[in-house]
C-alpha positions in Angstrom: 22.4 21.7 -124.1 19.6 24.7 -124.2 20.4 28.1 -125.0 20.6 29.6 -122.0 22.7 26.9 -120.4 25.2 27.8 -122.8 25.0 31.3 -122.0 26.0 30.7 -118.3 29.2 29.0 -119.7 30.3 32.8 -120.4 31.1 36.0 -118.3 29.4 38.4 -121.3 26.3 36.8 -122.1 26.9 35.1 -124.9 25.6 31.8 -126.8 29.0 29.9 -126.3 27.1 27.1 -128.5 27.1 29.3 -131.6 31.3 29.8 -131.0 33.0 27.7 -134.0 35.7 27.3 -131.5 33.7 25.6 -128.6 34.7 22.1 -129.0 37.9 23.8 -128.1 36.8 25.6 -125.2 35.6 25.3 -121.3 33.8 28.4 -121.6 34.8 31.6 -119.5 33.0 30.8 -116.2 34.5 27.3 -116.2 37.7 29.2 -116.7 37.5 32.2 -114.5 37.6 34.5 -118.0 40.4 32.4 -119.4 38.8 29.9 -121.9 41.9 29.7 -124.5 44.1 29.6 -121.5 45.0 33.3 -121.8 42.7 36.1 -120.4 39.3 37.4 -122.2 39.8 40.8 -122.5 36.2 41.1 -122.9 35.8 39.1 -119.6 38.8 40.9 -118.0 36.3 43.9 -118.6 33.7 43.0 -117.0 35.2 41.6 -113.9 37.0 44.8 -113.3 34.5 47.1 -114.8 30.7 45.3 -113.6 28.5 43.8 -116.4 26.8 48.0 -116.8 29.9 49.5 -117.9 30.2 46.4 -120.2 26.6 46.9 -121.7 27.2 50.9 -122.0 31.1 50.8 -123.9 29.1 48.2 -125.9 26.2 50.6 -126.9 29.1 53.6 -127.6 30.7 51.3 -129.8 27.7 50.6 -132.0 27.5 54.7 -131.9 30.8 54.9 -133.3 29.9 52.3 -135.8 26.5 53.8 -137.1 28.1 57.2 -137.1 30.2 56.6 -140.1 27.4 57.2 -142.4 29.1 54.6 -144.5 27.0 54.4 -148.1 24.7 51.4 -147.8 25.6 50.2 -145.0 22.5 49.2 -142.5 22.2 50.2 -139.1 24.2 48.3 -136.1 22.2 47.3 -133.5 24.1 45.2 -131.2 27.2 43.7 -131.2 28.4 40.2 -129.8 31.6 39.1 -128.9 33.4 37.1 -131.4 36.9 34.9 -131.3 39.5 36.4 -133.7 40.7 33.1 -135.4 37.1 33.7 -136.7 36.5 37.1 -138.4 40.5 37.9 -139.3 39.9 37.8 -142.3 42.7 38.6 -144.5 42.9 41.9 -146.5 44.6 43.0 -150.2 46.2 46.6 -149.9 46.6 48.6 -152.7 50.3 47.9 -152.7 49.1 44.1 -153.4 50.5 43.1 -149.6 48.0 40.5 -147.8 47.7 41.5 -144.4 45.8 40.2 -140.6 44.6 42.8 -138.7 43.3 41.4 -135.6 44.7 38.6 -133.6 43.2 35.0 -133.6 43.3 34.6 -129.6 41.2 37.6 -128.5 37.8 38.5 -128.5 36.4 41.1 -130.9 32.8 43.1 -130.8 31.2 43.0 -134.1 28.3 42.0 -136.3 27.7 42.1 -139.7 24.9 44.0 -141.7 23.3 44.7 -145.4 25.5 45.8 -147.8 23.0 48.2 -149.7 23.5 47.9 -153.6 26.3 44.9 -153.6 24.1 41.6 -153.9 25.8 38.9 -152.2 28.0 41.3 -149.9 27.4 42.3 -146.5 29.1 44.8 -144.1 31.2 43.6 -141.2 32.1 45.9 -138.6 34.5 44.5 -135.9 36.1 46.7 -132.9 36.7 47.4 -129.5 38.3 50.8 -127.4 41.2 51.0 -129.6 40.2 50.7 -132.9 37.1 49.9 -135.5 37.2 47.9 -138.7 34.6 47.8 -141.5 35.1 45.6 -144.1 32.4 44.2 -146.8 32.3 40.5 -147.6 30.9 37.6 -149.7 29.2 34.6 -148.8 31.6 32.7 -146.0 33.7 36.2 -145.9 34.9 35.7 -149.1 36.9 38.0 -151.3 37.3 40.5 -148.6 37.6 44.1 -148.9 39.0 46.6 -146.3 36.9 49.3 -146.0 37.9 51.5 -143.2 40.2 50.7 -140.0 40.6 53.5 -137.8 42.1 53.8 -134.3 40.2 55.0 -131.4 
């Protein structure tokens, strides 16, 4: 299947082949914006918001991001919609407690970028209107470490 077929399996314009849960999933369109048999919040967006207002929270979003002025951290430029099962990674507090921030079954806007000065390491930022999380990570989002998680 081509790229852009894939991308007409989802509501939001993404590459549904690059998903590591697709074998797993109809796709959004096929599903009316419920691929794991609950609602995309991402796609429940869209449908009540239009595809614009989808494309403009996006872009505040990666504002937000980039306005942290986080040290070494590279610029975010666009975000794409990613599964949770995928990026919750799981964190060490200082209290030594492992915790899950995000849940597996929804979708997520993030990307990941350089992690100036940490070879090996990038930056993942992952959010959406209620929150933002920046983390930095190994190869394979190993030996995670929390950076920032911040509501609103």
């Amino acid at each position: 299947m081509n790229e852009q077929a894939n991308k007409k399996d989802s509501i939001c314009g993404a590459d549904c082949s690059v998903c590591p849960g697709r074998d797993k999933c109809p796709g959004c369109v096929a599903t009316d914006g419920c691929p794991s048999g609950k609602k995309c919040n991402i796609a429940a967006y869209i449908q009540s918001n239009g595809f614009d207002a989808y494309l403009a929270a996006k872009q505040e979003l990666v504002s937000k991001f980039n306005a942290l002025g986080l040290p070494g951290m590279g610029e975010i430029k666009d975000l794409n919609p990613l599964v949770g099962f995928y990026v919750n990674l799981e964190y060490i507090l200082p209290s030594g407690a492992k915790v899950k921030f995000l849940e597996d079954d929804k979708m997520y806007l993030g990307n990941q970028t350089t992690c100036e000065g940490q070879e090996g390491r990038c930056y993942g930022v992952i959010g959406n209107r209620e929150f933002l999380l920046v983390c930095t990570y190994g190869e394979g989002g190993k030996d995670p470490e929390l950076v920032l998680f911040k509501r609103g």
